[in-house]
C-alpha positions as CSV (number, residue, x, y, z in Angstrom):
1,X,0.0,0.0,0.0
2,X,1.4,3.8,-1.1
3,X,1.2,6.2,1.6
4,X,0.4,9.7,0.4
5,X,2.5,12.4,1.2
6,X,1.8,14.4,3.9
7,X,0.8,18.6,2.8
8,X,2.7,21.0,4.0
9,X,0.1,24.8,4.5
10,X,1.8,28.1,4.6
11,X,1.4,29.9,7.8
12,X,-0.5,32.3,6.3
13,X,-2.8,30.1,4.9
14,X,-2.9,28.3,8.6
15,X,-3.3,31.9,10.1
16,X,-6.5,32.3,7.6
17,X,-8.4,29.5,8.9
18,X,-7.8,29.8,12.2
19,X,-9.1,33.5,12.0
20,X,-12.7,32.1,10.7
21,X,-12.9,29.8,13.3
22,X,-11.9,31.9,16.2
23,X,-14.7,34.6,14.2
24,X,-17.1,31.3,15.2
25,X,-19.6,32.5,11.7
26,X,-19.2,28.8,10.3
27,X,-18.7,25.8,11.5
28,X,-15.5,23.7,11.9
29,X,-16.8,21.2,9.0
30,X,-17.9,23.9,6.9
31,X,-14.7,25.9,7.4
32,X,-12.6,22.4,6.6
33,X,-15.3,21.9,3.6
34,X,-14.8,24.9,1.8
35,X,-11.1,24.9,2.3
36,X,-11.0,21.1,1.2
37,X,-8.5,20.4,4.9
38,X,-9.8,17.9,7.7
39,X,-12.0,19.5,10.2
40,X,-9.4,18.0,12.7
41,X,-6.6,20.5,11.3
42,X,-8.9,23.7,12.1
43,X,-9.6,22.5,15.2
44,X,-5.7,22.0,15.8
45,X,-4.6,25.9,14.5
46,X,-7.6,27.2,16.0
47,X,-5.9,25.9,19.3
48,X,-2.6,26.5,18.6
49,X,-3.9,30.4,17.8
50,X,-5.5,30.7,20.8
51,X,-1.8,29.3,22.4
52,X,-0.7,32.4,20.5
53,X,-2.4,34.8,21.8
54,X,-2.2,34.3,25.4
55,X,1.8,33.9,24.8
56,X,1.7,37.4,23.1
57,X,0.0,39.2,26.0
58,X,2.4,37.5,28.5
59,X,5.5,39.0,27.6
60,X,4.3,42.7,27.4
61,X,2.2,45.4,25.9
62,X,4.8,45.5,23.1
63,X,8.1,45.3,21.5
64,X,9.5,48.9,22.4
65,X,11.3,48.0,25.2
66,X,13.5,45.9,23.6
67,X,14.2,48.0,20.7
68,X,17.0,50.6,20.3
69,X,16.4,53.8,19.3
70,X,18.4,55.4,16.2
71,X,20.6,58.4,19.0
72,X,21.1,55.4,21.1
73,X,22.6,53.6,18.2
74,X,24.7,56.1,16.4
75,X,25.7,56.7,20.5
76,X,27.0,53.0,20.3
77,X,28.5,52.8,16.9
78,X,30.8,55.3,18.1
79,X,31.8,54.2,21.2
80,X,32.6,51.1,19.2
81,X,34.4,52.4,16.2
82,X,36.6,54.3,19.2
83,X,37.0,51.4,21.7
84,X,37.8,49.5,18.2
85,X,40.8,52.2,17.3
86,X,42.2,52.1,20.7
87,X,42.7,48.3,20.9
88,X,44.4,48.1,17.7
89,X,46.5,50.9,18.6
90,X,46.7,49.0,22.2
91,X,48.0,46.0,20.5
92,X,50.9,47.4,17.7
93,X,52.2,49.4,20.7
94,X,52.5,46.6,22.9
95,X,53.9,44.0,20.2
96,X,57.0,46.6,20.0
């Protein structure tokens, strides 16, 4: 007997479905129907969304804290091009 090989949906795709059934307008088997997927695989990304979600409003309100602004940047680009000058100079003057 052949197995069939298994189909591989882009996230987006996944994303899509899940989105109708979190919306709860259609069914599970008429969302897996019309999308020609096992009803079983809605209900998995509908889970896996709502995983998702509460993961995203765990780790904060949003991303800004971990982001570096453009002054802070340049600010460190600097000190690194100098700290970057004065170990090369550190290093011919104490091969000599």
């Amino acid at each position: 007997m052949k197995k069939g090989k298994r189909r591989n949906y882009r996230s987006d795709f996944q994303a899509k479905i899940c989105l109708e059934a979190l919306r709860e307008i259609k069914t599970i088997s008429q969302i897996a129907a019309e999308n020609k997927i096992h009803p079983n695989m809605v209900t998995k990304w509908k889970k896996r969304g709502l995983e998702g979600l509460v993961s995203i409003f765990e780790t904060g309100t949003s991303n800004s804290h971990n982001t570096v602004s453009t002054e802070q940047q340049d600010e460190l680009l600097r000190q690194i091009g100098r700290l970057t000058v004065e170990n090369e100079f550190l290093k011919k003057n104490s091969l000599q």
